[in-house]
N, C-alpha and C positions, 0 to 999 in steps of 0.2 A: 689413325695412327700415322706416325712420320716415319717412314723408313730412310734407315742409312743405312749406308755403304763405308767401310773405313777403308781406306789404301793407305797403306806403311808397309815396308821389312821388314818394322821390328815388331815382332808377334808380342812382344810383354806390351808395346805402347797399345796395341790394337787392342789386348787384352786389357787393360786398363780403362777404355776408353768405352769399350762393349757394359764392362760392371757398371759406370758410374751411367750407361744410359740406361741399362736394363732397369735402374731403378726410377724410372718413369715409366708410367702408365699409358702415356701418349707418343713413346718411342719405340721404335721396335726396331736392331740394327739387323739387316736381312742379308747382309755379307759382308766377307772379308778381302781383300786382294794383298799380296805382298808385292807387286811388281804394278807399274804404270800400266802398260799392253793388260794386263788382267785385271783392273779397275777397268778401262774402256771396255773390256770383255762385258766384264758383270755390271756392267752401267747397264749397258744395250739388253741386258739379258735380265737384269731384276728391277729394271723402273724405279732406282731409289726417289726421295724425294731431296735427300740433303748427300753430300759424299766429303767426307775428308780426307784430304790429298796432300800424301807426303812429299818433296819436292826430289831430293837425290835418290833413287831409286834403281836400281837394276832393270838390263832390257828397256826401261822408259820411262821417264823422268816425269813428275808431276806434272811439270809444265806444258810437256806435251801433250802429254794424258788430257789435263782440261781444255787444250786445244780441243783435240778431238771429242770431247765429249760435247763441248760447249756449239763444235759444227755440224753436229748432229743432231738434226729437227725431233728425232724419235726421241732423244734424251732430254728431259726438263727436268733434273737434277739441278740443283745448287750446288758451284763445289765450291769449299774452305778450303784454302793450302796451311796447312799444319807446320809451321816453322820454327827454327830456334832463332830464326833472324838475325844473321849473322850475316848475310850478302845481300844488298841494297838489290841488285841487276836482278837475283828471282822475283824478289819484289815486283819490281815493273814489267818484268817479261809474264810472269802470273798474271798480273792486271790486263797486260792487252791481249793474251789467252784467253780471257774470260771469264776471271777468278771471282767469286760472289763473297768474297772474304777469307781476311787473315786472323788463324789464332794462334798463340805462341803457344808451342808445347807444354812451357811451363803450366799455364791456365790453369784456373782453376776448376773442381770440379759444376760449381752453378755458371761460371762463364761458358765450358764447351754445352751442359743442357741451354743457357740462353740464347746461346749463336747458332745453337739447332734449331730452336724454335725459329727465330730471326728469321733463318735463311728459308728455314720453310714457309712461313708467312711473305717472301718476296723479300723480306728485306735486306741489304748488304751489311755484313758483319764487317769492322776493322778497330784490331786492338789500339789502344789510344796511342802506343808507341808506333804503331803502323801507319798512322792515319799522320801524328808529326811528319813523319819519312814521308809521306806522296806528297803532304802540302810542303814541306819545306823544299821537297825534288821540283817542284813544279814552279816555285816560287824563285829559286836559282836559277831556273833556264828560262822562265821567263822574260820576252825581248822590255826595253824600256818603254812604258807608254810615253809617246809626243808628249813632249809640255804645256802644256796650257795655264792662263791664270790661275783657273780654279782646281785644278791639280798636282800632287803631287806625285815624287817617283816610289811606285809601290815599294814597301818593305821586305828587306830580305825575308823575314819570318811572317806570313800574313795575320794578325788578330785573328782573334776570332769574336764574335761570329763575323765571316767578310763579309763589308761593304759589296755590292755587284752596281754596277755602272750599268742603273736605268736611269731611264725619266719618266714622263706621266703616261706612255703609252708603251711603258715595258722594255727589257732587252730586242732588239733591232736584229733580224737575222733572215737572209734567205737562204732560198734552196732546200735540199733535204737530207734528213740525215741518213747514213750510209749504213745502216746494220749495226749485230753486236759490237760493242767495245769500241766500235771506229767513230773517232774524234772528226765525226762531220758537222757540216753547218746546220744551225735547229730550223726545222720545218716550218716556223712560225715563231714568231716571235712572243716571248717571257713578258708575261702579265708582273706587275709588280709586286703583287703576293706573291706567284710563282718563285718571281725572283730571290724574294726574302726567303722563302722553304726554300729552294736550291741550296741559299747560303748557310742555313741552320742544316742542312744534309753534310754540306760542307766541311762543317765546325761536327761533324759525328753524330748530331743529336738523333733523339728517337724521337717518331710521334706524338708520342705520350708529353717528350718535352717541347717538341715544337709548340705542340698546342698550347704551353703555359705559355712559351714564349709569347706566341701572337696573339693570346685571349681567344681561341676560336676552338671547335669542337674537333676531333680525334677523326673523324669519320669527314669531314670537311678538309685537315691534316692529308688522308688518306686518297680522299680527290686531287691539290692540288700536287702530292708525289706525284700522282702516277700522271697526269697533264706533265708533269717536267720529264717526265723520263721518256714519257713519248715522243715531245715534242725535241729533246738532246738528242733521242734514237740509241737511249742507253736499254739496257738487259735489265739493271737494278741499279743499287745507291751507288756500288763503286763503282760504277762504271759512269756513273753522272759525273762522280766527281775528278774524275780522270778527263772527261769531257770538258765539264765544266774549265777548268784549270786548261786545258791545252786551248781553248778558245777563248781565253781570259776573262769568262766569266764571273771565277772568283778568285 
């Protein structure tokens, strides 16, 4: 069973959110919280595996909330921050909190059961309109790469799937990386399959389409994830690509 945890104020959204998981057989929501401070309470105290997390909240605000949850070894929860996405700044301040994904309140009812599963199987959720906003945020503050013959000056809006600047013996990187969420330098350097899954992480995709993309098996897909996220020093997907993007890998 997957257990959640909702945190909101508003009892109808919680209620709303509790019906449409009740009606899976592989979820089971094992608490409620109305306030930030009492999410991190019942974090600590019911082991969820997934939590969704409202952002303006009384007494404690989302953002904090998944700080602390997210600095807390006892707690291996996934939180979503549950938004109307109307302010870019939660956005990003969620992400380097340690946010395992964003779903717009709106969603629908099979997007918040798929983003449960998701998160509960490790993966990082982000609505497509989310996932614009961090590439396009990363893409504008992005410094200009040096000129050189053979290239050129990235795009305000990156394609997708990104290009990543290897060569034959992968992305180039010392040192190690620094813990959750923090944009350090990769422990080793990105094999160029790696590289290529980084960039299909990148561009959203799932497993299932990576594998079409690259011709290769789901379980193989699965391996070289989890080599990029160790080797970035990311928690999960968003956090790679928060990574990724601040080190200009994609």
């Amino acid at each position: 069973m997957i257990r959640v945890l909702l945190v909101d104020d508003h009892a109808m959204l919680r209620a709303g959110f509790r019906m449409i998981l009740a009606t899976q057989p592989d979820i089971e929501v094992v608490g409620e919280a109305s306030t930030g401070a009492e999410g991190v309470e019942l974090a600590a105290r019911l082991h969820p595996d997934v939590i969704t997390m409202d952002v303006q909240m009384p007494d404690m605000d989302g953002i904090e909330a998944t700080r602390r949850i997210v600095a807390d070894p006892e707690i291996t929860a996934s939180v979503a921050i549950v938004t109307t996405f109307d302010r870019d700044e939660y956005l990003f301040q969620a992400l380097d909190a340690g946010a395992g994904g964003f779903l717009l309140k709106n969603a629908g009812p099979e997007e918040l059961i798929s983003a449960v599963r998701a998160l509960a199987a490790g993966d990082g959720v982000l609505a497509p309109e989310v996932i614009r906003r961090v590439l396009g945020r990363f893409a504008a503050s992005a410094p200009s790469p040096s000129p050189s013959p053979s290239s050129s000056s990235r795009p305000a809006t990156p394609p997708a799937p990104v290009a990543l600047p290897v060569g034959p013996e992968g992305v180039k990187a010392t040192g190690s990386a620094t813990g959750r969420g923090d944009a350090g330098v990769l422990s080793e350097a990105l094999t160029e399959r790696e590289s290529e899954v980084l960039a299909l992480i990148a561009d959203a995709r799932s497993n299932a389409e990576i594998a079409r993309e690259l011709f290769i098996g789901e379980a193989t897909v699965k391996t070289h994830v989890s080599r990029v996220l160790q080797k970035l020093g990311a928690r999960d997907r968003v956090q790679a690509i928060v990574i990724a993007h601040r080190r200009g890998l994609a």
